[in-house]
C-alpha positions in Angstrom: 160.0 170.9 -121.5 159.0 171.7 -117.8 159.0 168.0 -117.4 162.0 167.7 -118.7 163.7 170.4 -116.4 161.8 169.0 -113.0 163.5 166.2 -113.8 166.8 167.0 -114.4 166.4 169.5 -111.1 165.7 166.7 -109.1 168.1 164.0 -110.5 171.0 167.2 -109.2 169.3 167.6 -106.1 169.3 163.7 -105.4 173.3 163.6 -106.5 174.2 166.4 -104.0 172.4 165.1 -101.7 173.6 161.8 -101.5 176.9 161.4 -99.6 178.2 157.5 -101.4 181.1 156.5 -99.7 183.7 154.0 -101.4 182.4 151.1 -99.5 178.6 151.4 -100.5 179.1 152.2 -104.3 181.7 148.9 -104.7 179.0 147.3 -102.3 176.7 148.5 -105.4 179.0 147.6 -108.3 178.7 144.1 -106.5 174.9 143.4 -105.4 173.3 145.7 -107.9 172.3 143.5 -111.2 171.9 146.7 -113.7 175.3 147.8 -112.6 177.3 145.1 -112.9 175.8 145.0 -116.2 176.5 148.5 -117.0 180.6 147.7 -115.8 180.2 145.4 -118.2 179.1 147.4 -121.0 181.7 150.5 -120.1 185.2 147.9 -119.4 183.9 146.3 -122.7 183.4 149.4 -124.7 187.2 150.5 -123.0 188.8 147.3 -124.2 187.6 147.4 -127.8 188.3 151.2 -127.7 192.4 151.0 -126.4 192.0 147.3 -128.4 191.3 148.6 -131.6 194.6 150.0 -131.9 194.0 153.8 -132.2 197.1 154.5 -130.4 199.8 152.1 -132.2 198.2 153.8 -135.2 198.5 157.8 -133.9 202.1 157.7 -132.7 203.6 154.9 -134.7 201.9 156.9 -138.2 205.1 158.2 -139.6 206.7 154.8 -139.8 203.3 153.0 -140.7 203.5 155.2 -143.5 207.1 154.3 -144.5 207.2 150.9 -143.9 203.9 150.1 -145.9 205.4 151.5 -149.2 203.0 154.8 -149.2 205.1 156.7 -151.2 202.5 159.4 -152.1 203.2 161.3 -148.7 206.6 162.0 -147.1 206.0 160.6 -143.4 205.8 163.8 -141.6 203.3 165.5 -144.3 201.1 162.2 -143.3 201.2 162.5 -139.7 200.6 166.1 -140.0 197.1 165.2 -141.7 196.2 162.7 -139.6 196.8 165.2 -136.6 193.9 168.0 -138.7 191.5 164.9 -139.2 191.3 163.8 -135.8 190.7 167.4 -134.2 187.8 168.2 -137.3 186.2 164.8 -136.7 186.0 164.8 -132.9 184.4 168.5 -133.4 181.9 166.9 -135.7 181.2 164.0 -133.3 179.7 166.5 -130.8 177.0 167.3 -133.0 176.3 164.0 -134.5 176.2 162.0 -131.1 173.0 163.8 -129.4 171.9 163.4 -133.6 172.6 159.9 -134.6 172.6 158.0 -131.0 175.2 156.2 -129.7 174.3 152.6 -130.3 174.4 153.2 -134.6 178.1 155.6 -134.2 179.7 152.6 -132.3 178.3 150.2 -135.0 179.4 152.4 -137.8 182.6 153.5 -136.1 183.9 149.8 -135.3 182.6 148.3 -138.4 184.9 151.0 -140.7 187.5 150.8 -138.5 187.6 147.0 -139.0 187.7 147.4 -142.9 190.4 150.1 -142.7 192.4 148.3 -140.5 191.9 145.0 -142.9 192.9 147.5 -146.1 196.1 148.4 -144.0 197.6 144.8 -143.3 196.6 144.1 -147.0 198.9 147.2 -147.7 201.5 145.6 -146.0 201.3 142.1 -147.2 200.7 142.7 -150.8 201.2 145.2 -153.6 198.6 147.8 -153.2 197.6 151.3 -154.3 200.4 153.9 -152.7 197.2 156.0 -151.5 195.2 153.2 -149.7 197.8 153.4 -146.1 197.1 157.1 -146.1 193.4 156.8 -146.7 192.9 154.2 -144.5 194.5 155.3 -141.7 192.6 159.0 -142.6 189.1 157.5 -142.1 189.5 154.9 -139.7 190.6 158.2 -137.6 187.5 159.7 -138.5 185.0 157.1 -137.9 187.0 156.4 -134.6 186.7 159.9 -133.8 183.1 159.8 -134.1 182.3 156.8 -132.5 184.8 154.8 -130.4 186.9 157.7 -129.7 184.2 160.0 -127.1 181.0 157.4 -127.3 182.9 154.8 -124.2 183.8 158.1 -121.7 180.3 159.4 -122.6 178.6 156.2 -121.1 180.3 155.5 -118.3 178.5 158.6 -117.3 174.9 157.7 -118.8 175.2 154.0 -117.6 175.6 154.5 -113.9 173.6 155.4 -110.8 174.8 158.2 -108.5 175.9 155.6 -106.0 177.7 153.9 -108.2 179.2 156.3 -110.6 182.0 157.8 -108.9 184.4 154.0 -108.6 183.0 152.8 -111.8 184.2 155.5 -113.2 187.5 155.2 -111.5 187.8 151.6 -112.5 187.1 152.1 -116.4 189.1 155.4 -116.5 192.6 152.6 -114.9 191.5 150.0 -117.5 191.5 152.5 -120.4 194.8 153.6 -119.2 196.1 150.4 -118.6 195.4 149.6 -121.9 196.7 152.5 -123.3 200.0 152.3 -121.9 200.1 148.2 -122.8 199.6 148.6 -126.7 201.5 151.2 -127.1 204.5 149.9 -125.4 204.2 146.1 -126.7 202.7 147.2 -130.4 206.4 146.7 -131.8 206.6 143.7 -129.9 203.8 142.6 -131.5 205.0 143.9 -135.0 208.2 141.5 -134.5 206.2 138.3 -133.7 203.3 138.5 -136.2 204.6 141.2 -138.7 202.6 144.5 -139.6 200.0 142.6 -141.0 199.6 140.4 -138.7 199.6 143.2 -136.1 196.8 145.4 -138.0 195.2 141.9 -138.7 194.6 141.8 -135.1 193.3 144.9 -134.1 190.7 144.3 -137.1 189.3 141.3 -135.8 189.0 143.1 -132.6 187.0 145.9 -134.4 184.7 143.6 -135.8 183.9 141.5 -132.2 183.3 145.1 -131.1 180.4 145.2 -133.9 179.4 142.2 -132.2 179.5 143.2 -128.4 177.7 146.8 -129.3 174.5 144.9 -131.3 174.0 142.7 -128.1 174.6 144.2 -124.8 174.5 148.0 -125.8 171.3 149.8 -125.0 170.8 153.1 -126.8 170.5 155.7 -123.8 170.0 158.9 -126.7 166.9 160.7 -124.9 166.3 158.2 -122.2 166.2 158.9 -118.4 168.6 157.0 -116.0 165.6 155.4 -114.4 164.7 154.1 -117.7 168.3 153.3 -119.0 168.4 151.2 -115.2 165.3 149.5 -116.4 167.0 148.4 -120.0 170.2 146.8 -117.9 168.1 144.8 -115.4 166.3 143.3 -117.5 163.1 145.8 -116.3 159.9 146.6 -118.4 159.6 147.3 -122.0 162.9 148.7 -122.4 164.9 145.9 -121.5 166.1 144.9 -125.5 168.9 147.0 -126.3 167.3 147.3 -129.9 
């Protein structure tokens, strides 16, 4: 434990004492191998998050709802729950991330997210139970609220060096926004073209590369210094897998 705390003292002491201007930490983003790989990582992790469709999905619910034939819920009742699930599950994800680590809650969170989002264009290309919108919608919000949800913010802040920390964080924070604003302004757009389930078809497949970028490039950082974490993204020492 005092090992741990002498550690964590100095690590403050070296980030107030080091004045990084704008210049040096994009001249860092730039020269610095483990953090470009690290932007990597957190723009990826942004792009599957806003990608996966979690917003079309929150504020277009009522109609997703209606248009899918779910007749077991009036539309408003269905929002309403989707509304409690998110706030209980994001609580829950505080406890479970430090728990589980992040590297197996992205896994799981993307992986469900992919079937529920699957199980919901099904819903609206065939004939299927009047339950399965609701439900699906219900867990992909959990699972998303456990994983992809809090897991991409938490590692911009893991992944990164003092020096570099401040614009990376800047630069994933506009691409997460971008994003935001971008599917949920084109999302109907895209509804018109391909249809709703062409549309949750999408984001699906999207999950599922997500299960794909998190198994390859993701190193688990639950428990593990940023010296060592550096390490893993350069390619340094024992660590370097992200197994």
């Amino acid at each position: 434990m005092q090992k741990e705390l002498l550690s964590v003292q100095s690590a403050v002491q070296e980030a107030a004492a080091s004045s990084v201007s704008w210049r040096q930490s994009v001249r860092t983003l730039a020269s610095d191998r483990a953090t470009r790989q690290a932007l990597l990582i957190s723009l990826g992790l942004m792009v599957f998050q806003q990608l996966s469709g979690i917003n079309a999905v929150v504020f277009y619910s009522g109609s997703i709802f209606e248009s899918s034939g779910g007749g077991l819920l009036s539309p408003e009742a269905a929002s309403i729950i989707i509304a409690l699930v998110m706030v209980l599950s994001t609580m829950c994800a505080t406890v479970l991330v430090d728990k589980a680590g992040r590297r197996p809650l992205l896994l799981l969170s993307a992986s469900v997210m992919g079937l529920c989002l699957a199980a919901l264009a099904a819903s609206f290309a065939t004939t299927t139970p009047p339950w399965l919108p609701v439900f699906s919608v219900a867990v992909y919000i959990v699972v998303f609220s456990l994983g992809f949800g809090p897991i991409p913010w938490m590692m911009v802040g893991e992944l990164f060096s003092p020096a570099a920390k401040s614009t990376a964080s800047a630069v994933a924070a506009c691409c997460n926004w971008t994003l935001a604003f971008a599917v949920t302004k084109f999302f109907p757009t895209l509804v018109g073209v391909a249809g709703s389930a062409g549309a949750f078809a999408f984001f699906a497949v999207v999950c599922f590369v997500a299960v794909v970028f998190v198994a390859v490039l993701l190193p688990e950082t639950k428990g593990k210094s940023l010296e060592v974490i550096q390490q893993q993204l350069g390619g340094r020492g024992k660590g370097s897998s992200p197994v």
